[in-house]
C-alpha positions in Angstrom: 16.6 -13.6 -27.7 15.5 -10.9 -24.5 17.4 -10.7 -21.8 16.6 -10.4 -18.2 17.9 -9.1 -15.4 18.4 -7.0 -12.5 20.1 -6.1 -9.1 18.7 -8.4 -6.8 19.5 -5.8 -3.7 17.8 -3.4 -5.8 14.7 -5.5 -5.9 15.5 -6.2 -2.6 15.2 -2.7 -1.4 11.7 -1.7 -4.0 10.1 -4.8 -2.3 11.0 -3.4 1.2 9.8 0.6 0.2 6.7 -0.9 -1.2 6.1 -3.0 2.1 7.0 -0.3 3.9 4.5 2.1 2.3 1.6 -0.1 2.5 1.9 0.4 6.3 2.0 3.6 5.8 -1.4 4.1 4.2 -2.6 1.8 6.8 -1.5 4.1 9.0 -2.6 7.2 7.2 -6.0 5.4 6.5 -6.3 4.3 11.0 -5.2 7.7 11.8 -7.2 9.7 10.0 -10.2 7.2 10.5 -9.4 7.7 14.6 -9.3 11.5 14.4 -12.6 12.1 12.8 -14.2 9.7 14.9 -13.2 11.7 17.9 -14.2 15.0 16.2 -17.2 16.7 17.8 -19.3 18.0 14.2 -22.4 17.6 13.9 -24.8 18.5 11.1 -25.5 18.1 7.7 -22.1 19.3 6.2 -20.1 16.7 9.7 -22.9 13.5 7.9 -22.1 14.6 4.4 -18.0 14.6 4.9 -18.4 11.5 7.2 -20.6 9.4 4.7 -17.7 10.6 2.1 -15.0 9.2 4.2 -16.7 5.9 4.3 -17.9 5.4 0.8 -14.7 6.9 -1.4 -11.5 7.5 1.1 -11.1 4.6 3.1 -12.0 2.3 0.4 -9.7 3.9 -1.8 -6.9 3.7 1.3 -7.7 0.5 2.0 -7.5 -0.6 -1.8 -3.7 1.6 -2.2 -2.4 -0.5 1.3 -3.8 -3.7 -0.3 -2.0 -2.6 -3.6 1.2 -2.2 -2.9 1.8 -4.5 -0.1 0.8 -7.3 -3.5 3.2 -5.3 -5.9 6.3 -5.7 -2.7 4.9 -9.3 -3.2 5.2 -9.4 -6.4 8.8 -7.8 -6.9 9.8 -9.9 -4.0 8.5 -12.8 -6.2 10.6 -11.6 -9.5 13.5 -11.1 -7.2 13.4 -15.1 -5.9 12.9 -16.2 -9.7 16.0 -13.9 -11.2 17.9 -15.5 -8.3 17.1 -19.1 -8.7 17.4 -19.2 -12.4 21.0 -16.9 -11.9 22.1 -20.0 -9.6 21.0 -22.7 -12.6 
């Protein structure tokens, strides 16, 4: 028979980082979205870099906030289980 277990103020604490750094893409992701929307560039090479931004980084930003604010979710989720069935 497997066992499981773990430190549930461990899990505790990797939910929390993982929250916590899915703000900070989001913030990463605004932030950098803000500051090249206030950048005067123009020209094929400003449209080019722009349309790049659009179509592969803040997708992929937006995807990597999305991500890890499920996997805090998730741990959080293991965390509750390993508790409840400890407390059987």
């Amino acid at each position: 028979m497997s066992q499981v277990g773990a430190s549930l103020e461990q899990l505790d604490a990797l939910a929390a980082e993982f929250r916590r750094q899915s703000g900070a893409a989001a913030a990463l992701r605004s932030a950098m979205t803000g500051r090249l929307g206030e950048t005067d560039w123009v020209g094929a090479s400003a449209q080019g870099f722009r349309d790049r931004w659009t179509s592969d980084y803040d997708p992929m930003l937006r995807r990597l906030e999305q991500d890890l604010g499920e996997l805090g979710t998730f741990v959080a989720q293991k965390r509750d289980q390993l508790d409840q069935a400890g407390n059987r």
